[in-house]
LUMTOR-181730 format. One record per residue (C-alpha): x, y negated, z; chain. Coordinates in nm, 4 decimals, decimal comma. Each point is the difference from the previous one (the first is absolute). Example, Ala and Ser with C-alpha at 12.3 -4.5 7.8 and 13.67 -1.06 7.14 Angstrom:
BEGIN
X=1,2300 Y=0,4500 Z=0,7800 cadena=A
X=0,1370 Y=-0,3440 Z=-0,0660 cadena=A
This chain:
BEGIN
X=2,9290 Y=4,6694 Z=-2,2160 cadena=A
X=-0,2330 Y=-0,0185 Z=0,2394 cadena=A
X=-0,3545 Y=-0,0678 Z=-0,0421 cadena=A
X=-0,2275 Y=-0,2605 Z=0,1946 cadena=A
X=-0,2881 Y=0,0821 Z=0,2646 cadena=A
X=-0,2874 Y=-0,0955 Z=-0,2006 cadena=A
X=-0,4235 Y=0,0518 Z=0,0455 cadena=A
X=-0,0750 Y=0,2994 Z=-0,0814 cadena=A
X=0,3647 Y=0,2012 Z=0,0443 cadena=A
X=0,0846 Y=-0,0893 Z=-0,3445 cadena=A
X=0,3348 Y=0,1401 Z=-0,1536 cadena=A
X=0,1507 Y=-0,3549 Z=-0,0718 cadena=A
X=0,3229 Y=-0,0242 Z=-0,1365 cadena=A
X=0,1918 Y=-0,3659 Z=0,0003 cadena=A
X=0,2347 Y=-0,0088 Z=-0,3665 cadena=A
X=0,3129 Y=-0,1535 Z=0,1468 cadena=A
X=0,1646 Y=-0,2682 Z=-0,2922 cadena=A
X=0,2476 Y=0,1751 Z=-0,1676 cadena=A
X=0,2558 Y=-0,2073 Z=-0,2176 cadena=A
X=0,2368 Y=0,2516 Z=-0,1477 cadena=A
X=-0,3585 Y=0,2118 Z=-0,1285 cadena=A
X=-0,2358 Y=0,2237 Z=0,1270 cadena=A
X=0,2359 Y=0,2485 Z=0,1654 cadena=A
X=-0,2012 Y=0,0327 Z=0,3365 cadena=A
X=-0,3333 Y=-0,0350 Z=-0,0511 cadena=A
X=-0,2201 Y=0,3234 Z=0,0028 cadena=A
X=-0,0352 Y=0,1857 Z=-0,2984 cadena=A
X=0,3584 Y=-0,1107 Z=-0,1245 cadena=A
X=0,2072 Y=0,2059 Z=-0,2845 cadena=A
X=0,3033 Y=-0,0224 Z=-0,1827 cadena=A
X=-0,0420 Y=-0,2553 Z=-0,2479 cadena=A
X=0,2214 Y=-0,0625 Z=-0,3057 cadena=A
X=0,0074 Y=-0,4262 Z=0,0503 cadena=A
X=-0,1703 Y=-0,0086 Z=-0,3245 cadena=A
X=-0,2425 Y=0,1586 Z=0,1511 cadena=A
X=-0,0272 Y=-0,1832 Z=0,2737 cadena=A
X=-0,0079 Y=-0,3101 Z=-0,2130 cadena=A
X=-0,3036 Y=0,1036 Z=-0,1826 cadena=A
X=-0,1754 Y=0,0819 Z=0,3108 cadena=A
X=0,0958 Y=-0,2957 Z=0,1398 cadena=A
X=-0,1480 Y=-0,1970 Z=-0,3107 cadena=A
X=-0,3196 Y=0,1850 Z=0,0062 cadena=A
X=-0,0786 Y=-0,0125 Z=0,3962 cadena=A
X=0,0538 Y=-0,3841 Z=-0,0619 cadena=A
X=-0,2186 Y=0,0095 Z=-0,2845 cadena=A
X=-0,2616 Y=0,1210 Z=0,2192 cadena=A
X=0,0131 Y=-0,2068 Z=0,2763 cadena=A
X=0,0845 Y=-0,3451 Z=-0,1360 cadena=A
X=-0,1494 Y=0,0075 Z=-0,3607 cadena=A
X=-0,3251 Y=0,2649 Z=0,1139 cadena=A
X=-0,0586 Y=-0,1130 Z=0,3517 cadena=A
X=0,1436 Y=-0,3040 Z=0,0174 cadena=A
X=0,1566 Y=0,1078 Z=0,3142 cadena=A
X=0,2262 Y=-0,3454 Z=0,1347 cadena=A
X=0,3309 Y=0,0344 Z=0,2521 cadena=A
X=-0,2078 Y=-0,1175 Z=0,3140 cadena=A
X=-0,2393 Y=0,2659 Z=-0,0594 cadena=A
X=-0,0387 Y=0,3400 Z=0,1157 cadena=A
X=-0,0619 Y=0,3173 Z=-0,1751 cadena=A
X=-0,1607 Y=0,3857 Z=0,0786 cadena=A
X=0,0961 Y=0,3164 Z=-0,1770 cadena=A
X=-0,2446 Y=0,2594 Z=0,0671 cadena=A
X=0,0931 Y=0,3258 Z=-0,0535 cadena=A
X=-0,1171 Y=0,3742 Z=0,0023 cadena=A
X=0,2088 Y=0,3093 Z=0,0650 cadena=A
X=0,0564 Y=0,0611 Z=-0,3977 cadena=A
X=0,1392 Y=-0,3216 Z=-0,0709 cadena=A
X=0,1668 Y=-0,1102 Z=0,3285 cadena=A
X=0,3199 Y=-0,0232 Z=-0,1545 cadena=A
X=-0,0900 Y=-0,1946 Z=-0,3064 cadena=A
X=-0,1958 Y=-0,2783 Z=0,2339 cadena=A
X=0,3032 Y=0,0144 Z=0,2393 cadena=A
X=0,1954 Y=-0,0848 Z=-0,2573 cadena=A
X=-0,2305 Y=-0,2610 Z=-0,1366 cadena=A
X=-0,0316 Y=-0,1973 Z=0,3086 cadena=A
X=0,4011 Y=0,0000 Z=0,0541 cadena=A
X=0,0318 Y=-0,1983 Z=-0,3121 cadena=A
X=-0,2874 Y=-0,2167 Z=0,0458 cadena=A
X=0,1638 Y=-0,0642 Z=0,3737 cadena=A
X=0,2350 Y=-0,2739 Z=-0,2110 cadena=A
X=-0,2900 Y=-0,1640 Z=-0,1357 cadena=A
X=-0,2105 Y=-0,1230 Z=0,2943 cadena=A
X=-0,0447 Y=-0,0255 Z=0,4074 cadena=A
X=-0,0258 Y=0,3787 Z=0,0700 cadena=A
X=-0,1335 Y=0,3026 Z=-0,1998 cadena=A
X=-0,0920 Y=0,2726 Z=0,2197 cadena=A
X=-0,0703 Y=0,3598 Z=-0,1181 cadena=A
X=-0,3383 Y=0,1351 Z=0,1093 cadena=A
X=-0,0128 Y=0,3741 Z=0,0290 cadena=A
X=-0,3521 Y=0,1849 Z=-0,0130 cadena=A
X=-0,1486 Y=0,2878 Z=0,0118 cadena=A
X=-0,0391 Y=0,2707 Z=-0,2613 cadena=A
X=-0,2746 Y=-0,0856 Z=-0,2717 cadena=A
X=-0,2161 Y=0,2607 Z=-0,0671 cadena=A
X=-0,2212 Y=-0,2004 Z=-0,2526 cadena=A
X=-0,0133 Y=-0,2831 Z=-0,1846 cadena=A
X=-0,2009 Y=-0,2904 Z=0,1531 cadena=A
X=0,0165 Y=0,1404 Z=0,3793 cadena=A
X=0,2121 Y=-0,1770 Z=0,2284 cadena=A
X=0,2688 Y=0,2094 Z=0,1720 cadena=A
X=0,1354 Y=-0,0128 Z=0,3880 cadena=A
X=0,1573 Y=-0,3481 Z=0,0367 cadena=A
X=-0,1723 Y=-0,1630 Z=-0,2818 cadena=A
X=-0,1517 Y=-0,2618 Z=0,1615 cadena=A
X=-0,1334 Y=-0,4352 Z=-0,0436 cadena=A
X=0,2156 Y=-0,0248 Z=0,2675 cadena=A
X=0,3259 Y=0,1063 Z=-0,1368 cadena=A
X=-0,0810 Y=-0,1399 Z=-0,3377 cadena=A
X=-0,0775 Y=-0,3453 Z=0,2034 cadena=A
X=0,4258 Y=0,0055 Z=0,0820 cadena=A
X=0,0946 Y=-0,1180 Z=-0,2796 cadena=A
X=-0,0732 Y=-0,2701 Z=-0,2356 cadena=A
X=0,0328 Y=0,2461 Z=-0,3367 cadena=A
X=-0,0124 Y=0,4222 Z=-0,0260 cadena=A
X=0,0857 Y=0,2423 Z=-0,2456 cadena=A
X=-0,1763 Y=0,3073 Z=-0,0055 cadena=A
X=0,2374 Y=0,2925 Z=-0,0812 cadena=A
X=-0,1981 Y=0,2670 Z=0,0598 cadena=A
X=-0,0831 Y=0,3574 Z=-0,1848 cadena=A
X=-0,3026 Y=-0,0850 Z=-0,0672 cadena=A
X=-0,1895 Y=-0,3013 Z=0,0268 cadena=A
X=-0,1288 Y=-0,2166 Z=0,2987 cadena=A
X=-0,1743 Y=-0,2944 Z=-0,2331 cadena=A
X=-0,3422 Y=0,1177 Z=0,0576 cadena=A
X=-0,0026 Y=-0,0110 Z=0,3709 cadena=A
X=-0,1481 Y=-0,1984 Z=0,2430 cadena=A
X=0,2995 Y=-0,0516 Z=0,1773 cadena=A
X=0,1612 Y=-0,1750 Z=-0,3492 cadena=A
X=-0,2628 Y=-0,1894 Z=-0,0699 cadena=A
X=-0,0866 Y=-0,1104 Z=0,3745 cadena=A
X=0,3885 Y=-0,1331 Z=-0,0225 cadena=A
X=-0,0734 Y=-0,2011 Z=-0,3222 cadena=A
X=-0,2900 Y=-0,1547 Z=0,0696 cadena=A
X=-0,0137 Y=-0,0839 Z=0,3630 cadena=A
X=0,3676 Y=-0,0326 Z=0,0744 cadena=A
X=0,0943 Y=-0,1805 Z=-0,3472 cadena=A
X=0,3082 Y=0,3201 Z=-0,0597 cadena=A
X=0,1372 Y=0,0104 Z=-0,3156 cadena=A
X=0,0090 Y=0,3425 Z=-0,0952 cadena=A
X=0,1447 Y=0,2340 Z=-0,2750 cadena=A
X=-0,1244 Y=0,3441 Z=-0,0627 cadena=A
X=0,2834 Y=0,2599 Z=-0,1184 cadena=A
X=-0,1301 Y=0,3313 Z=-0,0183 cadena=A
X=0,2179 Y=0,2930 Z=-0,1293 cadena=A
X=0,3002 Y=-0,2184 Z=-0,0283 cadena=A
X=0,3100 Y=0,1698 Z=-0,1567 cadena=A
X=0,3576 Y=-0,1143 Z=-0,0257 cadena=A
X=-0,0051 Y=-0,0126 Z=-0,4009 cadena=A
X=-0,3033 Y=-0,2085 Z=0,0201 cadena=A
X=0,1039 Y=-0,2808 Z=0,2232 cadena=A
X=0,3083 Y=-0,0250 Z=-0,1766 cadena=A
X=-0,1672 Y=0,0112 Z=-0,3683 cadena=A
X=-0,3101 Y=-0,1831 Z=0,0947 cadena=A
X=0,1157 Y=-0,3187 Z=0,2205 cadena=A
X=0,2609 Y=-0,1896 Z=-0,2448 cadena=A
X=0,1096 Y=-0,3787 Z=0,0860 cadena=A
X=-0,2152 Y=-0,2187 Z=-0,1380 cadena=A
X=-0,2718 Y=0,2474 Z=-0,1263 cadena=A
X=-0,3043 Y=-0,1190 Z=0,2603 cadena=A
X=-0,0920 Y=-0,3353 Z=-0,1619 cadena=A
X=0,0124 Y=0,1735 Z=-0,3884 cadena=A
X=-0,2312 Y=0,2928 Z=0,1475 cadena=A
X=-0,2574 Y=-0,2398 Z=0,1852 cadena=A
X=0,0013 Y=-0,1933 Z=-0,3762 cadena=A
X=-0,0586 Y=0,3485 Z=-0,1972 cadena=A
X=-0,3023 Y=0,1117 Z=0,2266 cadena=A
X=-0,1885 Y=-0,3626 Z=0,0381 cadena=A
X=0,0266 Y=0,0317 Z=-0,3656 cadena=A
X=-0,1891 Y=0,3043 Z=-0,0437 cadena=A
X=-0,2458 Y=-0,1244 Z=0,2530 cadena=A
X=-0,0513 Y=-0,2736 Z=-0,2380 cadena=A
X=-0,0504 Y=0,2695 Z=-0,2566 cadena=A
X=-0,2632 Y=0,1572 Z=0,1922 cadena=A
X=-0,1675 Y=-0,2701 Z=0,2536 cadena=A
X=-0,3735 Y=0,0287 Z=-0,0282 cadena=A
X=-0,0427 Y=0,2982 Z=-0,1213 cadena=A
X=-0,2896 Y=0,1930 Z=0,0574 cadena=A
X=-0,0111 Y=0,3671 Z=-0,1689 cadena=A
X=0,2481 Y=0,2284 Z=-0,0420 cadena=A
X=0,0157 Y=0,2905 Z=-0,2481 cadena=A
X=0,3320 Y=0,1764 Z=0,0565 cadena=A
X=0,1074 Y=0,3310 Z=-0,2686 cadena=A
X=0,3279 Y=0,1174 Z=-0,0012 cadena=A
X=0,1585 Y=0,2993 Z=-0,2249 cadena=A
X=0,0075 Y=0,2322 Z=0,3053 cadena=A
X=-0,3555 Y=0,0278 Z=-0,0083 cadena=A
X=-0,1305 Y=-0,2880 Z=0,2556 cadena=A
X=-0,3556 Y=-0,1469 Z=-0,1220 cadena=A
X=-0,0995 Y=-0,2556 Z=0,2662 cadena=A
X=-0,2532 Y=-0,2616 Z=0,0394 cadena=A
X=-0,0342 Y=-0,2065 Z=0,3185 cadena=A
X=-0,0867 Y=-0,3897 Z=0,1106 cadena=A
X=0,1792 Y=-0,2740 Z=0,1832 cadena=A
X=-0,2379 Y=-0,2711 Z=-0,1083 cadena=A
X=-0,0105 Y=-0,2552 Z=0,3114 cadena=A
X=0,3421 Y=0,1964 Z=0,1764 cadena=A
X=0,2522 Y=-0,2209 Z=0,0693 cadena=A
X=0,3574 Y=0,0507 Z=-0,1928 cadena=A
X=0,3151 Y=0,0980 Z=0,1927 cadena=A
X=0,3313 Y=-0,1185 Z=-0,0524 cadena=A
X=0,2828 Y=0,2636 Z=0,1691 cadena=A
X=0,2456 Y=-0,2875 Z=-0,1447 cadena=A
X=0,3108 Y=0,1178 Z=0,2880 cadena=A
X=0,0020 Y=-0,3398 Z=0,1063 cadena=A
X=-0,0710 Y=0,0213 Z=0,4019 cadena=A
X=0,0763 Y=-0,3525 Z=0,0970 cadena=A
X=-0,3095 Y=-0,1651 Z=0,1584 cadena=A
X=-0,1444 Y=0,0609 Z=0,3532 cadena=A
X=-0,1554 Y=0,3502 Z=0,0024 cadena=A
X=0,0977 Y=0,1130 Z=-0,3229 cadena=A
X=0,0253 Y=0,3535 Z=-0,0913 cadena=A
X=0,0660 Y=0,2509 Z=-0,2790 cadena=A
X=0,2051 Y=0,2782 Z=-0,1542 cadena=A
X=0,3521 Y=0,0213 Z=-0,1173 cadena=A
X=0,0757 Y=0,0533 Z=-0,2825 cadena=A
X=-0,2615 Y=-0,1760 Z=-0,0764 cadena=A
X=-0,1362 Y=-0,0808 Z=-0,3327 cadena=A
X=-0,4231 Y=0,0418 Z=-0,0513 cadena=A
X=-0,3383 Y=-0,1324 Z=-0,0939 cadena=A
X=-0,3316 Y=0,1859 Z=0,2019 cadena=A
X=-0,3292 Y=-0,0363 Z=0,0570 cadena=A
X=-0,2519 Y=0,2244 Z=0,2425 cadena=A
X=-0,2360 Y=0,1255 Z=-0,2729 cadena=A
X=-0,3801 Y=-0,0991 Z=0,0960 cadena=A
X=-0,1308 Y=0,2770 Z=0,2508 cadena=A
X=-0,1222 Y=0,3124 Z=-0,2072 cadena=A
X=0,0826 Y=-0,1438 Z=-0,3594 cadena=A
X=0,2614 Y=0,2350 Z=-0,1235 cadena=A
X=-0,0781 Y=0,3239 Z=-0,1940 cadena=A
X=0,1906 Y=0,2281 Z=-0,2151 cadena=A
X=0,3429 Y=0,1910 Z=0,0009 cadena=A
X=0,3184 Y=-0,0912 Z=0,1272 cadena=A
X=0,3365 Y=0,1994 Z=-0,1039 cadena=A
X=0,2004 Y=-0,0446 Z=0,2327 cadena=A
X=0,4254 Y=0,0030 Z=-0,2076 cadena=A
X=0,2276 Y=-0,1086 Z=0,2174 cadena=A
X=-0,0074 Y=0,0013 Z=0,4250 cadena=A
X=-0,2918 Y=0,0071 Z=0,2291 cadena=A
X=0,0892 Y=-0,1476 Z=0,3662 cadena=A
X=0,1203 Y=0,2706 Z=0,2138 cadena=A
X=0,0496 Y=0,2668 Z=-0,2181 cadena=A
X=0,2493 Y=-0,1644 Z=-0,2306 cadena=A
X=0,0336 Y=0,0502 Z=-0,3898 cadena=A
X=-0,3336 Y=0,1472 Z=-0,1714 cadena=A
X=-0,0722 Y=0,0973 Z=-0,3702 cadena=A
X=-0,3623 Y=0,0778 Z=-0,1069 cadena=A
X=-0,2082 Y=-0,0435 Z=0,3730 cadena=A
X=-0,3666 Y=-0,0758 Z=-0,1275 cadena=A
X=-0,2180 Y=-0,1719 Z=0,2109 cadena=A
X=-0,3502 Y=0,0093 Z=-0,0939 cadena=A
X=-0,2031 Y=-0,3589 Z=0,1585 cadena=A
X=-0,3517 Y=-0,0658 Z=-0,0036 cadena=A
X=-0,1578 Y=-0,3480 Z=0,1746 cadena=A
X=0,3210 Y=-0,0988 Z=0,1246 cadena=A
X=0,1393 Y=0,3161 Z=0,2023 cadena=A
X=0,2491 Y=0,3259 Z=-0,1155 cadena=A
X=-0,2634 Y=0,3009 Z=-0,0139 cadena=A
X=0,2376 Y=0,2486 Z=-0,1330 cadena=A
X=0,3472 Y=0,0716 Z=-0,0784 cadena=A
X=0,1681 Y=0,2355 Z=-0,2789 cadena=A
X=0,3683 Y=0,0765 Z=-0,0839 cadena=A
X=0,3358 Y=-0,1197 Z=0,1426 cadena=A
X=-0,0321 Y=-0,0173 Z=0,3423 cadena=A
X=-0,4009 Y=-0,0125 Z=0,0795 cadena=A
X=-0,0263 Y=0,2192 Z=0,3130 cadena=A
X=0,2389 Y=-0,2452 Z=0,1473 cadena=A
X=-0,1405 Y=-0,2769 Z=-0,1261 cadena=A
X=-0,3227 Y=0,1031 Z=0,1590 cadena=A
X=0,0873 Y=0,1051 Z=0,3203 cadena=A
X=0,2099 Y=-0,3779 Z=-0,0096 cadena=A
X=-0,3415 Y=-0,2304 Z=-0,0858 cadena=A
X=-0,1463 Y=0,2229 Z=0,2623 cadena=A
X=-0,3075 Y=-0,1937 Z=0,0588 cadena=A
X=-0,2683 Y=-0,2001 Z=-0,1794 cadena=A
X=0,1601 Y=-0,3523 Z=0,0951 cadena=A
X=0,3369 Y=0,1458 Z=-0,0989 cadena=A
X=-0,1480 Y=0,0821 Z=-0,3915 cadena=A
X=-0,1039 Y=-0,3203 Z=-0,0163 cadena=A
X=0,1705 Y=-0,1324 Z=-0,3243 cadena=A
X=0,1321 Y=-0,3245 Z=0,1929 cadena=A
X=0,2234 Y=-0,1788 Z=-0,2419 cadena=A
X=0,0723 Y=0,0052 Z=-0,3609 cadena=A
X=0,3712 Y=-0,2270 Z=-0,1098 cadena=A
X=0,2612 Y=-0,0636 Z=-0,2699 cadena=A
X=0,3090 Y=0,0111 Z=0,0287 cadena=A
X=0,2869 Y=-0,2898 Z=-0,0709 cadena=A
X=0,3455 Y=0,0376 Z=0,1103 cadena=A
X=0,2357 Y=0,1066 Z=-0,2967 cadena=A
X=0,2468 Y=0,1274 Z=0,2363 cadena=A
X=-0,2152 Y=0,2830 Z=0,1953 cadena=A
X=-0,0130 Y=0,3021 Z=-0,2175 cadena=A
X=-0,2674 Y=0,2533 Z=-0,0160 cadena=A
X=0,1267 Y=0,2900 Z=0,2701 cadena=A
X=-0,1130 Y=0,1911 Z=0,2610 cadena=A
X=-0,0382 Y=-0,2147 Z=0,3035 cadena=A
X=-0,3215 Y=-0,2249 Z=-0,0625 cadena=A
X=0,1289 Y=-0,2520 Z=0,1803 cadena=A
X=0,2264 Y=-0,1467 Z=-0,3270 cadena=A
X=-0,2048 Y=0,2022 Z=-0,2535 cadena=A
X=-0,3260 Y=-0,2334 Z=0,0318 cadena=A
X=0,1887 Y=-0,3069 Z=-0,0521 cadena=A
X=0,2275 Y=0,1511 Z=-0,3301 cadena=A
X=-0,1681 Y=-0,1715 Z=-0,3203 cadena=A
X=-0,1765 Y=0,2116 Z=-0,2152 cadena=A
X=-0,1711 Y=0,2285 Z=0,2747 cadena=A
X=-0,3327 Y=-0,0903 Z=0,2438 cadena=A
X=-0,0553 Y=0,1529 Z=0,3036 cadena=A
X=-0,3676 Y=0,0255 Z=0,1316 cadena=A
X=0,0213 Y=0,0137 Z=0,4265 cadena=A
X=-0,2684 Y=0,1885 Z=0,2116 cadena=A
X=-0,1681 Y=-0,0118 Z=0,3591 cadena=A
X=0,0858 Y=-0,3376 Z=0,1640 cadena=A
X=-0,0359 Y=-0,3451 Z=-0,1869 cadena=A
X=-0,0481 Y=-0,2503 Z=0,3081 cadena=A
X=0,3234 Y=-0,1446 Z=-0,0835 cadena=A
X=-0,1028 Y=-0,1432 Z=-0,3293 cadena=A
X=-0,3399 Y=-0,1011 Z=-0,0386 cadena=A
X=-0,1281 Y=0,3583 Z=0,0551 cadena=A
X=-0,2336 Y=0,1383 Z=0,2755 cadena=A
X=0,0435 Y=0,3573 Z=0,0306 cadena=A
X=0,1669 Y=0,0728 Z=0,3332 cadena=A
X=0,1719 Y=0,3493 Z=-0,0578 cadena=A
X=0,2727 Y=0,1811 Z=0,1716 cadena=A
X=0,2571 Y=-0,0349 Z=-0,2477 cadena=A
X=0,0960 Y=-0,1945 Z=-0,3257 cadena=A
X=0,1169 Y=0,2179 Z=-0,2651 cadena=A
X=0,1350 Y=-0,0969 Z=-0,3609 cadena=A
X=-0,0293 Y=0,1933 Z=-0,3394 cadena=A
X=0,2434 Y=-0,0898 Z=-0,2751 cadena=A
X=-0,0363 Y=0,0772 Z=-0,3733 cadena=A
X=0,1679 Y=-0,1319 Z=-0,3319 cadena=A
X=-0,2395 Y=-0,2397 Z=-0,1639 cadena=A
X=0,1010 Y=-0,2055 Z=-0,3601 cadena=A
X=-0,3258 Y=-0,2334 Z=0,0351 cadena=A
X=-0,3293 Y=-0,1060 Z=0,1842 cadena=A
X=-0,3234 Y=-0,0795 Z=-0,1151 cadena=A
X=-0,0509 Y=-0,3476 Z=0,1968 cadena=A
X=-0,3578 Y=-0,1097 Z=-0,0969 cadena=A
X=-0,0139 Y=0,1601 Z=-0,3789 cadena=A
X=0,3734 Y=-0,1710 Z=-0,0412 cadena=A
X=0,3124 Y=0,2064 Z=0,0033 cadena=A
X=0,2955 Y=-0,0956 Z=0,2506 cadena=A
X=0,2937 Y=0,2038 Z=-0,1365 cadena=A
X=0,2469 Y=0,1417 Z=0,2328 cadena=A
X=0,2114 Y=0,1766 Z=-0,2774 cadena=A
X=0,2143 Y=-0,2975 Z=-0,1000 cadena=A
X=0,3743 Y=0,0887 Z=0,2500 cadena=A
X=-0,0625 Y=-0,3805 Z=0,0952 cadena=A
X=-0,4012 Y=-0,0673 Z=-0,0046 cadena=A
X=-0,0235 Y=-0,3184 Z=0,2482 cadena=A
């Protein structure tokens, strides 16, 4: 198909309707009609029930070279759902939080709705959040993206229950103002978000300049500038390296200082600057559905774990500009939420 002469030389592909399925959009396999069924139900899932996307609407896929064929097929079922979806191709990532070749407000400013499927993520750029605020986008963040989870994660119907399960924890934990968090791994962490502002990552994208992740499923705050001290143990994934059992990060006045075990050279060389070690956000996670795995994108949002995020927090309340947003994930069973215990070890807590 060929693709339209855009600002900026962009690699724009135009998803042609299909009615017999997605045989001839980019990125397409052979598909069992079950299969194609279920991802039929759970691209639909995301764009009417997450975005709210509506038929005289249009739609952008962005996509990097990893998952090019996963987006391609995305936007080829999503083509039956509004005016146009279009499949974005950009450049090659080479960290979370920069902006590759082709990523621009320009190309986000197309379409009325994009999904981010990307290998890793583009929600703490300027370019996403210059799209949200001044062009009113509606955008979804999908970072690390697999076939298994779309199709386990994005059931009919599931949206409205999930936005329900995580306003109730936020009812749970609205106003709180110190946090003691120790887990059996070893974590022993105390940090403040007395007079930070609460955020909902409901995965309901409806409203003028909305934007969030999918899955989605969380409570966070940006923990008051230099409050947090003590030990995390890091027992599940750490953004860009994947699964992790035992990383240690020691934090003093609000910043990593050191790092032992699973992992730490890495981790180091990652948070390579001050701004970067800045511990940024500290959340819970709600959805019942996401498990606790290697890719941090559906880990933070399984119940039962909480993921603390460092370097950049402008997007929610924070002000730390950093080059980078990074999430650690570790199994928790309960939080100390102002000398009261919220439990997380009930299968079904909220």
């Amino acid at each position: 198909m060929p693709g339209a002469a855009l600002p900026g030389n962009l690699r724009l592909t135009a998803i042609r309707k299909e009615r017999a399925g997605p045989h001839h959009h980019p990125g397409y396999s052979l598909l069992t009609r079950l299969q194609e069924k279920d991802y039929e139900a759970a691209v639909n899932a995301i764009c009417r029930e997450h975005l709210g996307l509506a038929p005289d609407e249009s739609l952008l896929v962005v996509a990097d070279p990893p998952l090019v064929n996963l987006a391609g097929r995305i936007a080829g079922l999503a083509s039956g759902l509004c005016r146009s979806a279009r499949l974005l191709r950009v450049g090659d990532i080479s960290r979370a939080g920069l902006a590759p070749a082709g990523f621009t407000f320009e190309a986000l400013a197309l379409a009325d709705c994009a999904l981010l499927v990307t290998s890793k993520s583009l929600s703490h750029t300027d370019v996403r959040r210059r799209a949200c605020r001044e062009a009113g986008r509606r955008i979804a963040s999908l970072p690390g993206l697999t076939e298994n989870m779309l199709l386990r994660l994005f059931a009919s119907g599931r949206a409205e229950d999930l936005r329900r399960r995580t306003e109730r924890l936020a009812a749970k934990v609205q106003g709180t103002r110190e946090v003691c968090l120790r887990t059996p791994a070893g974590t022993d962490l105390e940090l403040s978000v007395a007079g930070r502002r609460l955020y909902l990552d409901t995965g309901i994208y409806r409203e003028r300049g909305s934007f969030g992740n999918l899955p989605a499923g969380e409570v966070s705050w940006a923990p008051a500038a230099g409050s947090a001290r003590g030990k995390i143990v890091v027992d599940v994934a750490f953004a860009g390296i994947g699964a992790v059992d035992r990383l240690e990060l020691e934090i003093e006045t609000g910043a990593v200082v050191s790092a032992a075990g699973s992992q730490s050279d890495l981790v180091m060389k990652i948070l390579a600057g001050p701004a970067e070690r800045v511990l940024a956000e500290f959340g819970i996670g709600a959805n019942p559905l996401a498990t606790p795995c290697g890719i941090t994108l559906e880990a933070e949002k399984a119940v039962g774990t909480v993921h603390f995020g460092f370097g950049d927090n402008r997007s929610f309340g924070g002000e730390n500009a950093a080059n980078g947003h990074w999430d650690a994930v570790l199994r928790c069973r309960g939080i100390d939420l102002d000398g009261k215990l919220l439990s997380l070890a009930d299968p079904d807590p909220f």
